[in-house]
N, C-alpha and C positions, 0 to 999 in steps of 0.2 A: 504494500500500500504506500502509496510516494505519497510528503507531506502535501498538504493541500488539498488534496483530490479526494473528496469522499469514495468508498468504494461501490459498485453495485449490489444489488441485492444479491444475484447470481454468487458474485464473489465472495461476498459475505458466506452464502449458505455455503458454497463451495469449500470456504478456506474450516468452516467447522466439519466437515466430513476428513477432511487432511489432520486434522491438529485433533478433537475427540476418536478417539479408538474404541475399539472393542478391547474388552481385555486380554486377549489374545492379541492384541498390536494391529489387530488387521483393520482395515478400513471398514465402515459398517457398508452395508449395500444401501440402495438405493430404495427395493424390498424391503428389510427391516426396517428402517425408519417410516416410510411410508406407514407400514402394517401397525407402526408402535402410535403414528400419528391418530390415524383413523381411527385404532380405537382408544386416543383419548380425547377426540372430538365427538368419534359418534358420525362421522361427516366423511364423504367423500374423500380420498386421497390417495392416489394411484401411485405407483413407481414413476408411469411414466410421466404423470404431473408435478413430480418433484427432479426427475430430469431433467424438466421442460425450467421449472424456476433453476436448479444450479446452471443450468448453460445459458438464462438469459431468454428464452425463446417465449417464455411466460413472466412476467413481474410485476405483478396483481395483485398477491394470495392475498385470503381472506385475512382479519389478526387473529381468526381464530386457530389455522393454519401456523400464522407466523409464533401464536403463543404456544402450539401445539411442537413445535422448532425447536423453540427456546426451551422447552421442559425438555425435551429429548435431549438436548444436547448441553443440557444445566449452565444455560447461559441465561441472563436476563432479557427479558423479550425488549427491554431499551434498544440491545444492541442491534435490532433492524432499526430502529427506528431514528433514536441519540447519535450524531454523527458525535460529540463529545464524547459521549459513554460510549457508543461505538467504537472508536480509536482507544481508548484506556482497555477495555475489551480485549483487542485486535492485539496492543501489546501482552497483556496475558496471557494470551494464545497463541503468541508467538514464543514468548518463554517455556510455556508447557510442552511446546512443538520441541523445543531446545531441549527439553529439559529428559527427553525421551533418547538422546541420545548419552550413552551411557558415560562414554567421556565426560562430557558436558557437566554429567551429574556428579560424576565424582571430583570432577575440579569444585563445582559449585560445595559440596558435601565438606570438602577439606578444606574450604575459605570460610567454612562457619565460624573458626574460634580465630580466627586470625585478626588481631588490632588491627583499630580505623587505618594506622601506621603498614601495618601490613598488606591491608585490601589494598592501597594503595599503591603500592610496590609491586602487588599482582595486576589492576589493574593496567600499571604502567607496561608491565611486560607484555602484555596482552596486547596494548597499541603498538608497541613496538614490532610484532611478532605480524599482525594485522597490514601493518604498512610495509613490511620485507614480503609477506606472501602478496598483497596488493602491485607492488613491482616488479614482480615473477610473474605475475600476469599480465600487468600494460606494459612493461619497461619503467626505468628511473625516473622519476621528475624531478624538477631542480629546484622544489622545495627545501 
């Protein structure tokens, strides 16, 4: 999501099927969430209608659809709607997206007891580590 630019709803619904898992890591289908939606509406909701909203082709739902979303995928149903709480959102999901890979987790795990002193030190290395693989891929700048 680039700053400025609210995201689509598409997107939106899109980037919660990527970042919420099954507990088995796997992606939920398109199936199961539909099938978990309808019946906690009571109301229409097909696979291929919730295809139709992730890729954009539909961007309509009903709120009871979109609150029907939000419980399935234990997010606040703000987040269609709050492009502020949407983005605070969008960074938590982006964390938890992070936070799935196991490295990630265990740097994060072993910076728990480390002084403000320290995180800093870490973080520092981190940018540094950031901008040497960032010029492995463009070339040097003459920053």
């Amino acid at each position: 999501m680039s700053e400025g630019t609210a995201p689509t709803l598409a997107a939106k619904i899109d980037r919660l099927f990527q970042i919420v898992r099954r507990p088995d890591g796997e992606q939920y289908t398109n199936e199961e969430v539909a099938t978990a939606c309808r019946e906690a509406t009571g109301e229409s909701f097909s696979a291929t209608y919730l295809w139709q909203l992730r890729t954009g082709r539909r961007d309509n739902p009903t709120k009871r659809h979109l609150e029907a979303l939000a419980e399935f995928f234990d997010v606040p149903v703000a987040y269609f709607f709050d492009d502020d709480q949407g983005k605070q959102i969008h960074a938590e999901l982006e964390l938890l997206g992070a936070l799935r890979n196991a490295e990630v987790r265990n740097v994060a795990l072993r910076a728990v007891n480390l002084s403000e002193d320290g995180l800093g030190t870490i973080n520092d290395m981190i940018d540094v580590i950031a901008r040497r693989e960032a010029e492995r891929r463009t070339g040097p700048t003459d920053a």
